[in-house]
C-alpha positions as CSV (number, residue, x, y, z in Angstrom):
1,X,0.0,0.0,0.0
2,X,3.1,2.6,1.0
3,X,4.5,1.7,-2.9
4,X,1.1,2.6,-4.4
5,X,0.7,5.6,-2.2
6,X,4.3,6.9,-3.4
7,X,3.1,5.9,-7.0
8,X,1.6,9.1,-6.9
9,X,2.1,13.0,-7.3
10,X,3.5,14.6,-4.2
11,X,0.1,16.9,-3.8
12,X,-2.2,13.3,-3.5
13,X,0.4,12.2,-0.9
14,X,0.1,15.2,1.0
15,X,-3.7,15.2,0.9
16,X,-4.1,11.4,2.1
17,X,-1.7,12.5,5.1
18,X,-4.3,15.4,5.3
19,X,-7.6,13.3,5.3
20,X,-5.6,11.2,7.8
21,X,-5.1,14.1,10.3
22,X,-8.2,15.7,9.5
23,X,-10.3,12.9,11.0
24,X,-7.8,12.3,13.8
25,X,-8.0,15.5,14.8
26,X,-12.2,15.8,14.6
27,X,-12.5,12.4,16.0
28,X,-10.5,12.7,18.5
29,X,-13.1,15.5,20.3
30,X,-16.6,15.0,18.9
31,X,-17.6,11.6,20.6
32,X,-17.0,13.2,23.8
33,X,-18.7,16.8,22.9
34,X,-22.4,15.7,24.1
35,X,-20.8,14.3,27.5
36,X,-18.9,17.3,27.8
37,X,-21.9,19.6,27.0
38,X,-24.4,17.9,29.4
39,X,-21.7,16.8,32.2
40,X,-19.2,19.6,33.0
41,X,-21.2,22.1,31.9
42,X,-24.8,21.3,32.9
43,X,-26.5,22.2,29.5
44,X,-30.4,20.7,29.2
45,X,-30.7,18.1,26.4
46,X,-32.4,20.6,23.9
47,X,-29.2,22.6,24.2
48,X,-27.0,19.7,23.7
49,X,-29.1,18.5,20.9
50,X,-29.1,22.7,19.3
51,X,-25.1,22.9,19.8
52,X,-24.6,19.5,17.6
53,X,-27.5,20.1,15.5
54,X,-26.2,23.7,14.3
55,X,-23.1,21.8,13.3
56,X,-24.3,19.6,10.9
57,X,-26.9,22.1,9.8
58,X,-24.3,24.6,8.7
59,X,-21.7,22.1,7.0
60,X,-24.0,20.0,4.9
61,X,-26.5,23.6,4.0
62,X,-23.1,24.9,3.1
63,X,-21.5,22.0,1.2
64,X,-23.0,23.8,-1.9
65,X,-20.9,27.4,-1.7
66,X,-17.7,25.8,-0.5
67,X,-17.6,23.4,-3.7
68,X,-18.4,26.7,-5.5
69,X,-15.9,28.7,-3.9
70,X,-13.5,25.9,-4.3
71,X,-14.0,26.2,-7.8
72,X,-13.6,29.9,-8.4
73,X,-11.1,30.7,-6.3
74,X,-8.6,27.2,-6.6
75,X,-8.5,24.4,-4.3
76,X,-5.8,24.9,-1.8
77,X,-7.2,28.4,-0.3
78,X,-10.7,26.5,0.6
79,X,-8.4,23.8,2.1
80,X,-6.4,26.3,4.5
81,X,-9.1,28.5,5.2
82,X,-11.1,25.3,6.5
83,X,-8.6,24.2,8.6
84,X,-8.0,27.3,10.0
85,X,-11.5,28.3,11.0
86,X,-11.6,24.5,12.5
87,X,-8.8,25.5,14.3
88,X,-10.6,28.4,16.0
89,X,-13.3,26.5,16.1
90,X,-12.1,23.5,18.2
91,X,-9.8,25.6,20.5
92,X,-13.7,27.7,21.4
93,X,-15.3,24.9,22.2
94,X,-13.0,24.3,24.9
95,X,-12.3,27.8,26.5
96,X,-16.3,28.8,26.7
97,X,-19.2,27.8,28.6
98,X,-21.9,30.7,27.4
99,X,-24.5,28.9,24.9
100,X,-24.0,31.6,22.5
101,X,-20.7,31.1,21.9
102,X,-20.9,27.2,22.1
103,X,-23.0,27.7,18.9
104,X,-21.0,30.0,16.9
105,X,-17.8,27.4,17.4
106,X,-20.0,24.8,16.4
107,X,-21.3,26.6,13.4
108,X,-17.8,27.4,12.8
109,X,-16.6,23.7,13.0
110,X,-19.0,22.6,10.3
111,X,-18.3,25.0,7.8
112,X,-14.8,24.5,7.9
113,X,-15.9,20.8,6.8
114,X,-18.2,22.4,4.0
115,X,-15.2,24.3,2.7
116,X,-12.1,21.9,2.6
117,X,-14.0,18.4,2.0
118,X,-15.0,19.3,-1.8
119,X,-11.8,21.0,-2.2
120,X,-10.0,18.3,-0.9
121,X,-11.8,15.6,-3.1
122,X,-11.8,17.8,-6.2
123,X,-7.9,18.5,-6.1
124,X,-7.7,14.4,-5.4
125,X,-9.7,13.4,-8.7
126,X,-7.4,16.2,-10.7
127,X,-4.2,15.5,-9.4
128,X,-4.8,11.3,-9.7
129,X,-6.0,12.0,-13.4
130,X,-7.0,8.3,-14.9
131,X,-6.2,6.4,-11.6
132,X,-9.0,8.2,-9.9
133,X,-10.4,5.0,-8.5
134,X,-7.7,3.6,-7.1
135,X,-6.4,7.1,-5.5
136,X,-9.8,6.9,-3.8
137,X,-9.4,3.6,-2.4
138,X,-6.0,4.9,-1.0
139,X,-7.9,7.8,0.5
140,X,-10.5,6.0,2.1
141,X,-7.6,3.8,4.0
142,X,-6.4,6.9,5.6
143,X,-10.1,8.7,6.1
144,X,-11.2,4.8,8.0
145,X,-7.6,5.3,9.8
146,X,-8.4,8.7,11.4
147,X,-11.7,7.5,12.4
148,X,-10.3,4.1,14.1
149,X,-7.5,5.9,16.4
150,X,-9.4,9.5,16.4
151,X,-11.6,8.3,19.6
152,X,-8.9,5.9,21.0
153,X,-6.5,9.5,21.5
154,X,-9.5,11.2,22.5
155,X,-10.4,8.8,25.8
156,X,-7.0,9.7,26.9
157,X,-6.8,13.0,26.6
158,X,-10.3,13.7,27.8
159,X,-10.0,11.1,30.8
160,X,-7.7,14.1,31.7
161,X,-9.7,17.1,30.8
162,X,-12.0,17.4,27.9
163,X,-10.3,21.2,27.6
164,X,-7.0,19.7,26.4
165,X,-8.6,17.3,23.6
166,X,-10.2,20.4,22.5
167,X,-6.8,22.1,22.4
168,X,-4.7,19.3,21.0
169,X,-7.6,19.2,18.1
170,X,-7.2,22.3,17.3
171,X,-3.2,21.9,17.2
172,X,-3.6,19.4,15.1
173,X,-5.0,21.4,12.7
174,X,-3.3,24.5,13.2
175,X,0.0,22.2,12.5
176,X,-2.1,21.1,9.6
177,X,-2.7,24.8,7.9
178,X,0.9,25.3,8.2
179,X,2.1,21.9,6.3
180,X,-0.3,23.3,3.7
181,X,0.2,26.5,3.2
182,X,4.2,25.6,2.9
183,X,3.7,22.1,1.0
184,X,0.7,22.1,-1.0
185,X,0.8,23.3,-5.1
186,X,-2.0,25.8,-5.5
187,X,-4.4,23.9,-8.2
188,X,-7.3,26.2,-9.9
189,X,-10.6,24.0,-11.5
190,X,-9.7,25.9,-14.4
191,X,-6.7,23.6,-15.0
192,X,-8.5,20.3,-14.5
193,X,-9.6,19.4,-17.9
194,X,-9.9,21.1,-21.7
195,X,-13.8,21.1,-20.7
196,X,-13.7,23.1,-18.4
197,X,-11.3,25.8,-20.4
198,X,-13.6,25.5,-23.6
199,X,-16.7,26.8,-21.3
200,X,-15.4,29.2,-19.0
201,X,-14.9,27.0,-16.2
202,X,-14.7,29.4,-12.6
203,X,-15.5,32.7,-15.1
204,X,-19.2,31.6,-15.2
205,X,-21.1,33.4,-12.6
206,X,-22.3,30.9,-9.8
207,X,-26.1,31.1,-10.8
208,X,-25.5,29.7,-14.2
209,X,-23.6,27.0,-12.5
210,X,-25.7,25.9,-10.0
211,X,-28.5,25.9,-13.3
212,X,-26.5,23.8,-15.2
213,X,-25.5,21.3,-12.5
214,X,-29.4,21.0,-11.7
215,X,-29.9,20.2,-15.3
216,X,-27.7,17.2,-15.1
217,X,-30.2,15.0,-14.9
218,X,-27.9,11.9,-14.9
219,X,-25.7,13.7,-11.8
220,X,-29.1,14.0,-10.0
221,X,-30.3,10.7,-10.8
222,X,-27.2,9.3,-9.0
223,X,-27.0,11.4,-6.3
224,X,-30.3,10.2,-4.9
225,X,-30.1,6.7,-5.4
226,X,-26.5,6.6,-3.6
227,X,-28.1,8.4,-0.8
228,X,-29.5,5.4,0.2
229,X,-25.7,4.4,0.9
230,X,-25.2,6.4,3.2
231,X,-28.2,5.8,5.2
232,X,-27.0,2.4,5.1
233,X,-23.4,2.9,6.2
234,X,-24.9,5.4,9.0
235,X,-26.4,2.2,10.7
236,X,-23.0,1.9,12.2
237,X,-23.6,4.9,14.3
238,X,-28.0,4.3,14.9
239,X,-29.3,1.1,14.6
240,X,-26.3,-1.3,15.1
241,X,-25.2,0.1,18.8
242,X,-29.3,0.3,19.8
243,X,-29.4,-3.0,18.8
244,X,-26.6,-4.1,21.3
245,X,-27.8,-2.4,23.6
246,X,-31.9,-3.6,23.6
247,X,-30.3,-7.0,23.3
248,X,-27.3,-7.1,25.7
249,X,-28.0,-4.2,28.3
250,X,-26.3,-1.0,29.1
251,X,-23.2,-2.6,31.2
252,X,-19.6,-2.9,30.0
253,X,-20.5,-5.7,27.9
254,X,-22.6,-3.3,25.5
255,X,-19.6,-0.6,25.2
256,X,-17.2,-3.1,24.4
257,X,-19.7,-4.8,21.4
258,X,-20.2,-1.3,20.0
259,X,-16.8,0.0,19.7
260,X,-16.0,-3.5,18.3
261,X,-18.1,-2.8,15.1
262,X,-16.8,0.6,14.7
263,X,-13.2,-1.6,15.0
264,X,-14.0,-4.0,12.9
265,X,-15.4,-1.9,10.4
266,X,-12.4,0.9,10.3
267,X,-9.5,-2.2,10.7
268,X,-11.6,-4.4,7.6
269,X,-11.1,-1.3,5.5
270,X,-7.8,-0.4,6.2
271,X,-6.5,-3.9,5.6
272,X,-9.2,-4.8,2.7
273,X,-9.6,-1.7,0.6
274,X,-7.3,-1.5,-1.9
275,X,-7.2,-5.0,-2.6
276,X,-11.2,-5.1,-2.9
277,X,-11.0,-2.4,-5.5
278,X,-8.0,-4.4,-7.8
279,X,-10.8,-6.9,-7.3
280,X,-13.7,-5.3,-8.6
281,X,-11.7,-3.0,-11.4
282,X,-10.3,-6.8,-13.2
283,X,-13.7,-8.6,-13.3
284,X,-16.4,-5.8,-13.9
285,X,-17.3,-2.3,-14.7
286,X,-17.8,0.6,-12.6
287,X,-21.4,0.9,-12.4
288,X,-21.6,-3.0,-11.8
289,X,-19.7,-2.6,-8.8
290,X,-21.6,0.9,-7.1
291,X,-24.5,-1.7,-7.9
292,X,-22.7,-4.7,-5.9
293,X,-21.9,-2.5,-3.0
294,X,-24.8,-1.4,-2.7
295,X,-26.5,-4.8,-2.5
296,X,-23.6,-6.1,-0.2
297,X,-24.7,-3.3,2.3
298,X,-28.3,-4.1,2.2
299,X,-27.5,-7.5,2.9
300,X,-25.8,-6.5,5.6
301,X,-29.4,-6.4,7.4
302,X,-30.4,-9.8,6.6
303,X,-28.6,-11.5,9.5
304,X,-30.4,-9.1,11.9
305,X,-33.6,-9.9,10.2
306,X,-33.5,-13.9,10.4
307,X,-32.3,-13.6,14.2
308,X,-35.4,-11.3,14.7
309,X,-37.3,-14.1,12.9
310,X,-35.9,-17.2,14.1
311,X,-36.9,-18.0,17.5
312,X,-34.2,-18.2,20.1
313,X,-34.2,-19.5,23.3
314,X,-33.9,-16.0,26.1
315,X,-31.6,-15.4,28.3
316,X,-28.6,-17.9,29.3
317,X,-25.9,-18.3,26.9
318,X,-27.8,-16.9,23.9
319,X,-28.5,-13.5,25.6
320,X,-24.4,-12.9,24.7
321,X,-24.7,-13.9,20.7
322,X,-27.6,-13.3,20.2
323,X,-26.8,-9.2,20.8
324,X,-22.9,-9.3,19.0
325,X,-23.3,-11.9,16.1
326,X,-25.6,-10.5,14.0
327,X,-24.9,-6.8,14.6
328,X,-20.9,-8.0,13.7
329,X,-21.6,-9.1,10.7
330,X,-24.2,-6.5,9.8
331,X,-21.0,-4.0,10.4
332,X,-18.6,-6.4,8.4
333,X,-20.7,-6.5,5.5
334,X,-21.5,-2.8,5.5
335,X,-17.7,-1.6,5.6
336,X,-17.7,-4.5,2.4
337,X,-20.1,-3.1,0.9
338,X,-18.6,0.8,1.3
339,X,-15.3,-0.8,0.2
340,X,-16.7,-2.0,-3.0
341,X,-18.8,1.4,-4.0
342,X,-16.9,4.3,-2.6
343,X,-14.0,4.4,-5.4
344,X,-15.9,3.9,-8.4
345,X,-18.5,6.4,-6.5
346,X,-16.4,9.2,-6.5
347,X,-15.1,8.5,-9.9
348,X,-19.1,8.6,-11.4
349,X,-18.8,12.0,-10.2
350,X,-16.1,12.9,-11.9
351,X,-17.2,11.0,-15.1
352,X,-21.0,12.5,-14.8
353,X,-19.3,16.2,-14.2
354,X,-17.8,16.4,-17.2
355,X,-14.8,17.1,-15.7
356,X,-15.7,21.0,-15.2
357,X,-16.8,22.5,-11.8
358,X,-16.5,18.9,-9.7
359,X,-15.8,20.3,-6.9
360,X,-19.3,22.1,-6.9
361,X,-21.1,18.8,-8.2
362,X,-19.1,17.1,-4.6
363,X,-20.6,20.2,-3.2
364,X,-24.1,19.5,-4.0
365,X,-23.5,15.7,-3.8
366,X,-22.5,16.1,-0.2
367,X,-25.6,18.4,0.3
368,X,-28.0,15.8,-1.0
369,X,-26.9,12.8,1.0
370,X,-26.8,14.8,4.3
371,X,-30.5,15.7,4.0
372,X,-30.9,12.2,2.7
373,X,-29.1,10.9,6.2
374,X,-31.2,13.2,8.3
375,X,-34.5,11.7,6.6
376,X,-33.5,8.6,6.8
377,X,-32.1,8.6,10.4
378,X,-35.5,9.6,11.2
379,X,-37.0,7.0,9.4
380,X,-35.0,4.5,11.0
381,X,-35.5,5.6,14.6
382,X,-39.7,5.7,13.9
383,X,-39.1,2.2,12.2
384,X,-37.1,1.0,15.5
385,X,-39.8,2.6,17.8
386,X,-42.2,0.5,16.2
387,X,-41.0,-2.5,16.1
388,X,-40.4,-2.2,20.0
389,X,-43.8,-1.0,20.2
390,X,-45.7,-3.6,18.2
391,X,-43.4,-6.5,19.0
392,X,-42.6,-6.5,15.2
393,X,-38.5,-6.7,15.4
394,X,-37.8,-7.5,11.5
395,X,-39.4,-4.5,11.0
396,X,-36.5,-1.9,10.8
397,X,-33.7,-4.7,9.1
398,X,-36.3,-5.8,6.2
399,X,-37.0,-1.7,5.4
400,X,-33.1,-1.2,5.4
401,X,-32.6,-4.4,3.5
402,X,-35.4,-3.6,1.2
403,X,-33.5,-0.3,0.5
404,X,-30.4,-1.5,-0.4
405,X,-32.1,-3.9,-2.7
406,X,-33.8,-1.4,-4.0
407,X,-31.0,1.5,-4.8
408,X,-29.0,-1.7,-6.7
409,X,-31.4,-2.3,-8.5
410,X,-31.9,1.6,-9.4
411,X,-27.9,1.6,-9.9
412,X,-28.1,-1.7,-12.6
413,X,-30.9,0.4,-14.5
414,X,-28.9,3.8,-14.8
415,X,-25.8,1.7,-15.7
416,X,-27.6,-0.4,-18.1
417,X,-29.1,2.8,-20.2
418,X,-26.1,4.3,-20.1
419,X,-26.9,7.3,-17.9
420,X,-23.4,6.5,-15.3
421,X,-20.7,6.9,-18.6
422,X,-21.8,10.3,-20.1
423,X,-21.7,10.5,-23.9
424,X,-21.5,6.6,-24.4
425,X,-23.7,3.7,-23.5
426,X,-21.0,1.3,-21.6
427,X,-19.8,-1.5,-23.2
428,X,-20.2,-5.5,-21.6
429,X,-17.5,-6.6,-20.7
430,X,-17.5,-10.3,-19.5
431,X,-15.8,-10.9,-16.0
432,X,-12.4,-11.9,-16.3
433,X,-11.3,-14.9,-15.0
434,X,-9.2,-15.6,-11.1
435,X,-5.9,-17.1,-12.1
């Protein structure tokens, strides 16, 4: 992996390191904000609930103008300026205590996310050129990485005081701005393709843009069937640890099962990924695999259905399985199926942007699965009251299984007509072969 990592320019090297650090660093603090929030500083839940809300409002409302801005004004000042304001914004949240200013930090951390993640991806898919998909394989080894030791660094520091992991997180970026500003070539959307050049590229004003991108109807298409990944993959955070819990209480027992599928999932990719994409990239085409990966993840559900269907004897020595094995493979399969979609994912967007403005078609892409997650989070959590309610546990794992199904089968239809490969229908290619 450290060859094919070196195989590339200096500027995709420094990025991965980047993605690496950015997730360390944010990691590292936000499991422990809520805690912090309601625990040292007393703050009702609808406050807790407001501070994390406004965070995720104003990074995926924003996703749209940072890809924009990306593309007007090059890559690499989005970058900085991102890490910069998360800087500011990580070092508030641990020097105040006034709700006010809790919010305006928080605000501040998720729009440094809405400026440097479409930036970040954009310069990625430039600078890679026709490995795209394998760069992104790389890139989701070191984004899984952050997230795996993120929270381990963060137990330590804030078993100390929660004050320093906010201070070391916003070091880490602060160290991060400064590798940038030094390292990092500048890179300008104008200079990602002839496309782009031909029609103006960042000289069109940003109305026009945005009309044009809402016109690709293919780009839309996508975006809301992958949505449904997402909602998927989020069932790591939702369903998966409720599920532990209903099954195997609130003790020890249930925090050590739930961090062992957030383990599991972060150690299968970093050890899996780029040898999952070789896979896929030999034996089939790109919109075959988005459509594999996306049945793989809804899948996923279907050993949590049959144990909800299958009558088990209670308590004893099945209370113990019963709550780990099904919600461990549910998280095995759904870091497969991720593994499987996410390269050839954000090379469709690349492919379906014509190579002009992509940072602003991540922008919007990013926009549209975070209200996607929110509506389907919400979704879920009715689906899981329900079940509890009406005794009807399948319930919540055949809807999520049914949607997974489902957005395949959407993802087979736009590959089959051609809609996934702008400006040619794709050609069948038979599977090649294992040695």
């Amino acid at each position: 992996m450290l060859a094919q990592v070196r195989s590339y320019e200096r500027s995709v090297q420094l990025l991965m390191v980047n993605q690496f650090t950015i997730n360390l660093g944010f990691y590292m603090l936000m499991p422990y904000l809520a805690t912090h929030l309601s625990g040292s500083l007393g703050l009702a839940g609808w406050a807790v609930g407001l501070v994390l809300g406004v965070r995720n409002f104003s990074q995926q409302g924003m996703f749209l103008v940072g890809g924009t801005l990306a593309d007007r004004l090059g890559y690499k000042p989005l970058i900085i300026a991102g890490c910069l304001l998360r800087t500011a914004g990580f070092a508030t949240l641990g020097l105040v205590d006034s709700l006010p200013a809790l919010l305006a930090a928080s605000a501040a951390t998720g729009l440094a996310g809405a400026l440097f993640n479409p930036a970040v991806r954009a310069y990625v898919a430039v600078d890679a050129g026709e490995r795209r998909v394998e760069a992104f394989a790389l890139f989701n080894v070191f984004y899984q990485a952050g997230i795996l030791l993120g929270p381990l660094v963060g137990m330590v520091l804030t078993g100390v005081d929660f004050r320093i992991t906010c201070l070391v997180a916003a070091a880490v970026f602060a160290v991060l701005s400064a590798v940038q500003i030094r390292s990092l070539p500048a890179r300008r959307a104008d200079g990602a393709g002839a496309g782009a050049r031909a029609q103006g590229g960042a000289r069109e004003k940003v109305l026009a843009q945005w009309r044009g991108i809402l016109a690709n109807r293919p780009f839309l298409l996508f975006s809301t069937v992958m949505t449904g990944s997402y909602v998927l993959s989020y069932q790591v955070y939702l369903a998966l640890p409720l599920e532990v819990r209903r099954l195997g209480g609130d003790g020890t027992f249930a925090a050590a099962a739930t961090a062992a599928l957030f383990a599991v999932s972060g150690l299968g990719t970093i050890l899996f990924q780029t040898r999952v994409t070789a896979w896929c990239k030999a034996r089939t085409t790109p919109g075959r695999a988005l459509a594999w990966g996306l049945l793989t993840m809804g899948a996923a559900f279907v050993p949590l259905l049959l144990a909800a269907v299958v009558p088990l004897p209670d308590g004893g020595g099945w209370r113990w399985p019963t709550a780990v094995v099904p919600p461990m493979l549910a998280a095995v399969l759904l870091a497969l199926g991720t593994m499987i979609a996410y390269p050839f994912e954000m090379d469709t967007l690349v492919r379906l942007s014509g190579d002009r403005l992509v940072a602003t078609h991540y922008g919007l892409y990013n926009t549209i699965c975070g209200i996607g997650i929110t509506l389907g989070n919400l979704l879920t959590g009715m689906a899981l009251d329900a079940a509890r309610g009406a005794g009807a546990a399948a319930l919540p794992w055949f809807s999520l299984a049914a949607l997974g199904l489902l957005c395949a089968g959407a993802l087979f239809g736009l590959d089959r007509s051609g809609r996934l490969a702008p400006g040619a229908r794709p050609a069948r290619t038979e599977p090649v072969k294992a040695a």
